[in-house]
N, C-alpha and C positions, 0 to 999 in steps of 0.2 A: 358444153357440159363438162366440168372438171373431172378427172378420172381420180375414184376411189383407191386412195393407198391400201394396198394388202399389208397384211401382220406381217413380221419376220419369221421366217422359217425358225424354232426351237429346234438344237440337236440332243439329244436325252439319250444319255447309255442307262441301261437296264439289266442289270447285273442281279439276275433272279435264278435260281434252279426251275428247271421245267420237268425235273423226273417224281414229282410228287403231285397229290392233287392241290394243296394247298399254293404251291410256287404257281399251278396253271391257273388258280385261281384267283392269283394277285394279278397273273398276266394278262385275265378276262379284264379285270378293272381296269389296267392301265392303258390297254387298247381300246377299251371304248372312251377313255376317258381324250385320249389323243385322236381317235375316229371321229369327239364331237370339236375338237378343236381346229382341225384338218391343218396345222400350219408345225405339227407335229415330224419328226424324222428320228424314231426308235433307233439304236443301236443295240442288237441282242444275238446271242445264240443259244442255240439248244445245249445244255449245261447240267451238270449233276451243282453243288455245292461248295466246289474244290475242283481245282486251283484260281488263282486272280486269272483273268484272262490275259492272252499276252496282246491283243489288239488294243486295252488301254493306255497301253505305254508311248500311243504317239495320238491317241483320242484327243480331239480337242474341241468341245459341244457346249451345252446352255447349263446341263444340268446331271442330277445323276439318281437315281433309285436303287434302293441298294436292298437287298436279302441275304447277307452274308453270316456265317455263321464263327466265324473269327474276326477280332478285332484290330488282329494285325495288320490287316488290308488298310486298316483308316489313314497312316500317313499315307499311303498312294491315292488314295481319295482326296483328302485337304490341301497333295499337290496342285490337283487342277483348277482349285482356285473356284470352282462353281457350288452353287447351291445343291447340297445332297443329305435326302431324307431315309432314314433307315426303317429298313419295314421287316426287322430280326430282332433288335433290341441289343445287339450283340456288341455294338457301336455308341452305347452308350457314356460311356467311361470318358468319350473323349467329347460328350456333352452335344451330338448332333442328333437335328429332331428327327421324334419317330412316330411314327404312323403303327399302331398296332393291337389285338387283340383286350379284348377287361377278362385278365384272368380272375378278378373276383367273382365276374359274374361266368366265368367257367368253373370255377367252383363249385359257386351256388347252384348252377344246376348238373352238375354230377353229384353233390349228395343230395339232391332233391331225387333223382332220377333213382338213388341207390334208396333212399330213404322209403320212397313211396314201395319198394319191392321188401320191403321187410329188413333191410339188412343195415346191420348195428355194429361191425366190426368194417372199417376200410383200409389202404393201403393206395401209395400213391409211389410209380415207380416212372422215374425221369432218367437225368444222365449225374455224372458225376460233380456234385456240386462245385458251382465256378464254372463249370464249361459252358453252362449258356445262362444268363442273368436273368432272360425272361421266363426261362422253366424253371429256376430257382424258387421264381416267384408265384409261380403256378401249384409248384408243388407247397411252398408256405401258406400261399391262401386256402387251398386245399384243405391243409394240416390246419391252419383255423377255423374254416369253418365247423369241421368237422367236432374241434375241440367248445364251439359254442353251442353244437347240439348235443354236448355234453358224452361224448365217444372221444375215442383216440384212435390216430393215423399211425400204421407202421410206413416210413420213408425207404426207399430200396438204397442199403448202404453200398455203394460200389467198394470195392475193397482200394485201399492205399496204392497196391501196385498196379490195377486195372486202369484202362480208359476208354469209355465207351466209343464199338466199333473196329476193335481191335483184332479181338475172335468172336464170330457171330457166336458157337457151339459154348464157347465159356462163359458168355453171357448168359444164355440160354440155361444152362447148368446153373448158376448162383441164385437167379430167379425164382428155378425153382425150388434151391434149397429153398430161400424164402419165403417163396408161397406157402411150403411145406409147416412153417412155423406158424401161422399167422392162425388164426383163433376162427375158424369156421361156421356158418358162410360168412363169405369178405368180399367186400365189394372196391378193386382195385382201379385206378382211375391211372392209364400209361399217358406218359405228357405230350403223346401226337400217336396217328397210329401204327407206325411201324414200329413203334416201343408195344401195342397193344397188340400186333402181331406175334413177335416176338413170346408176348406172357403166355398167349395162348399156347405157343409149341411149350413154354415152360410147365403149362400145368398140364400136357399131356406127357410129359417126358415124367414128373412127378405123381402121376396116377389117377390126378386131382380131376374133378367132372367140372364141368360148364354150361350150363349156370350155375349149378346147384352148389358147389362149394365155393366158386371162384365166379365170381359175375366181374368181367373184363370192361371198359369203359375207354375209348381211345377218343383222339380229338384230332379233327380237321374234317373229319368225311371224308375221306378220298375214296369217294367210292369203289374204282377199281382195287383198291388195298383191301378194303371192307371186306366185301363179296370173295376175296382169295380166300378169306380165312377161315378156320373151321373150329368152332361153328360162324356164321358171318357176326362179323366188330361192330355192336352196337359204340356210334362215336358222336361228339359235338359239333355241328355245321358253326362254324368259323367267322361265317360269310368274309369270305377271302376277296371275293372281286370287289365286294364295299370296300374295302381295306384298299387295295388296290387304288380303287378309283379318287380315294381319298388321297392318298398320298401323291396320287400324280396332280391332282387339285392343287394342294398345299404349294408343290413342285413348282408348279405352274407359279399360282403367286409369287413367290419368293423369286422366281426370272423375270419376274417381272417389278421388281423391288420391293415388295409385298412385305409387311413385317414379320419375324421368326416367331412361331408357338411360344406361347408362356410354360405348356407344360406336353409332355408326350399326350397324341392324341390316340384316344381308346375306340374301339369300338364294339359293340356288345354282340354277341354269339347271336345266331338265329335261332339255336336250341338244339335237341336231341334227338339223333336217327335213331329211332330202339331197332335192335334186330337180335337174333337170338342169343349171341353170347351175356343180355343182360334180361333175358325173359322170365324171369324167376320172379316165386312169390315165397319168400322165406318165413314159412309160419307153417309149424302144424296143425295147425286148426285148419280141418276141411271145411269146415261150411263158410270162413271166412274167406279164403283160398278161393273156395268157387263163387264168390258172391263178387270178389272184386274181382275175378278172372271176367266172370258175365258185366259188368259195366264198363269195364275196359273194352269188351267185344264189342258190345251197345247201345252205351251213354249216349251216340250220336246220330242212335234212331229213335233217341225222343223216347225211353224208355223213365219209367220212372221208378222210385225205392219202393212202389207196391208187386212191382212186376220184378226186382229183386227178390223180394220176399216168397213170390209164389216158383219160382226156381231153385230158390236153395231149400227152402221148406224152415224158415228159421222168425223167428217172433222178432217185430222192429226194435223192441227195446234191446234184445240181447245183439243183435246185429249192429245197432247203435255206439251198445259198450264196446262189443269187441273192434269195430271198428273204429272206435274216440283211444283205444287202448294200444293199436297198432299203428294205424294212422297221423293220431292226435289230430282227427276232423271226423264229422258224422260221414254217414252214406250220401246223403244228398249231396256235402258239400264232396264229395269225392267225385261224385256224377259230374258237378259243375265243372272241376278243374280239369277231368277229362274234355269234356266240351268245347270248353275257353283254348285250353293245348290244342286242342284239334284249328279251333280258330285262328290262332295263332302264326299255323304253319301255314291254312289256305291264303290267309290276310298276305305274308311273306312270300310265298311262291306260285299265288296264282293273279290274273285278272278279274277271277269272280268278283262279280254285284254284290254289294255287304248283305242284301236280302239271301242269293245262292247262300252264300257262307254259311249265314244262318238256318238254312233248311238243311244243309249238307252238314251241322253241328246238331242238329235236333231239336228246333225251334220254328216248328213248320209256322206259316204264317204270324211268327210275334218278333217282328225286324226288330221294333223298338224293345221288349223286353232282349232281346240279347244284345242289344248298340248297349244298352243300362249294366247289363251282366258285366260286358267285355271293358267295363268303365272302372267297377267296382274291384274286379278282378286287378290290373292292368295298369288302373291311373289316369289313363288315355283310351279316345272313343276309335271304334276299330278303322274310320278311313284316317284319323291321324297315324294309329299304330303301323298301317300300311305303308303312309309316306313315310315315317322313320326308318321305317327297317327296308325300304330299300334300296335304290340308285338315287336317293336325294345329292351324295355327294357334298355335303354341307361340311362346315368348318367350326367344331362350338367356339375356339379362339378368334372366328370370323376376322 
């Protein structure tokens, strides 16, 4: 019986920060993605951001994954002469592919997120423009979308002689001048969250309340960051380990002579942690206030806009208007997109039966009216939605 050749041992440095959630979350992906390959040999340490490591300098492996946040490191990288994918964006300049986040659709849903809470002024505060390309770009899509729902973005100017990171406390202070200026309530979107950290000591150093003037918005999830802060950082799930697991995929091919990406590959956010720094419903109108406050609580016990009706004490037509007025959607369809959101996130982070889903969104025994809902909604029927947005691990350049 002839004996089975094994693969070649892959040696792969992984040049990630692990002191955030997002860096631990690229790490989830690329350890399971080398745990299914098993012919894998990781080269890593425990790492803030800075400096290159000095162990690279006699490295000599298959391959390289990179999250750096300067672009100066890239001759030292092009030295080794191996295939290496950037999963920062920061390394783009010298045209190596990258694996990494669709800030349009981080956008799109931070002013959905800002939008459904009533609030018509925003503000998007990053780092000093130039110093990282992909936040550049996070913060312009931002500023478009915003400008296509017909509002305007204040950008957080850092001053000429500043650079972000330099003095925590000065930073801190310009902020919230900032804040200070900005047209009341604002709904500000920091471009990860220890920028979102940060605004929040800003607007309490400036006097300013949370949610009520200043609804904060941060991006990565890093839970641990989250929950420090006060009130806790509602922020955007990333899905960092898809990301992760992609890039070491990509990785993989190209050591194995696999052809280069046509274009950076994206990958689309999971969606929105709410937690209290974005709990706000900015309208004075009470009976509007408590009517969406009740279907928000609700919507997912199968509640319907007559059992709205009989808790706010308010006539459908007028609840209709004011609701097409604030919204720009009826009550039902407010009900629904709660529902669908709710689905959305059990579809992505659980193993529920699409039937559970559906009971546990408010559609006791109607599977097929909600597969139809979550179609109409979405585009796609909720077990496709689930294989997308998980550990598929696919390639759209395939």
């Amino acid at each position: 019986m002839p004996i089975k050749r094994t693969r070649s041992v892959r040696h792969v440095a992984v040049l990630i920060e692990s002191s955030l959630g997002y860096g631990r979350g690229l790490l989830e992906g690329i350890a399971r993605y080398s745990r299914e390959q098993g012919n894998w040999v990781l080269y890593f340490e425990l790492r803030g951001l800075e400096p290159f490591p000095l162990w690279m300098r006699d490295w000599k492996g298959d391959g390289i994954l990179v999250s750096f946040p300067s672009w100066q490191v890239t001759p030292a990288l092009l030295a080794k002469r191996v295939p290496v994918v950037d999963l920062n964006g920061s390394l783009t300049p010298y045209g190596l592919p990258q694996v990494d986040t669709d800030n349009t659709a981080v956008a799109r849903l931070a002013l959905e997120h800002f939008w459904e809470r009533g609030i018509r002024h925003f503000g998007f505060c990053g780092l000093p423009r130039g110093d990282w390309p992909l936040m550049d770009q996070r913060g312009e899509a931002f500023a478009g979308q915003v400008k296509a729902a017909g509002c305007s973005c204040s950008l957080f100017a850092w001053p000429a002689r500043h650079q972000a990171g330099t003095d925590w406390k000065q930073e801190v202070e310009e902020i919230a001048a900032w804040l200070t200026e900005l047209p009341k309530p604002v709904g500000v979107l920091a471009y990860f969250d220890d920028r979102g950290y940060q605004v929040l000591n800003a607007c309490r150093r400036a006097g300013l309340t949370v949610p009520e003037e200043v609804a904060v918005l941060g991006v990565s999830n890093d839970v641990l960051l989250c929950g420090m802060c006060l009130p806790p950082l509602s922020s955007i799930d990333l899905n960092a380990e898809q990301i992760g697991y992609v890039a070491a995929a990509y990785l993989d091919r190209r050591m194995r002579g696999g052809a280069p990406l046509r274009s950076p590959q994206i990958i689309p956010p999971r969606g929105v942690v709410p937690r209290r720094s974005t709990d706000v419903l900015a309208t004075d109108d009470a009976d509007l206030a408590a009517a969406l406050r009740f279907i928000r609580d609700h919507a997912c016990d199968g509640i319907r806009v007559d059992d709205v009706l009989r808790e706010v004490a308010i006539s459908q037509r007028a609840l209709e208007r004011k609701c097409r007025a604030f919204l720009g959607r009826t009550p039902k369809a407010e009900l629904l997109r709660v529902q669908m959101t709710r689905a959305s996130e059990l579809l992505t982070d659980s193993d529920l039966p699409i039937k559970e889903v559906a009971q546990r969104c408010g559609f006791h025994n109607k599977e097929i009216y909600f597969s139809n809902a979550f179609y109409r909604q979405y585009g796609v029927w909720p077990t496709a939605y689930r294989r997308r947005s998980r550990h598929s691990g696919s390639l759209v350049d395939g």
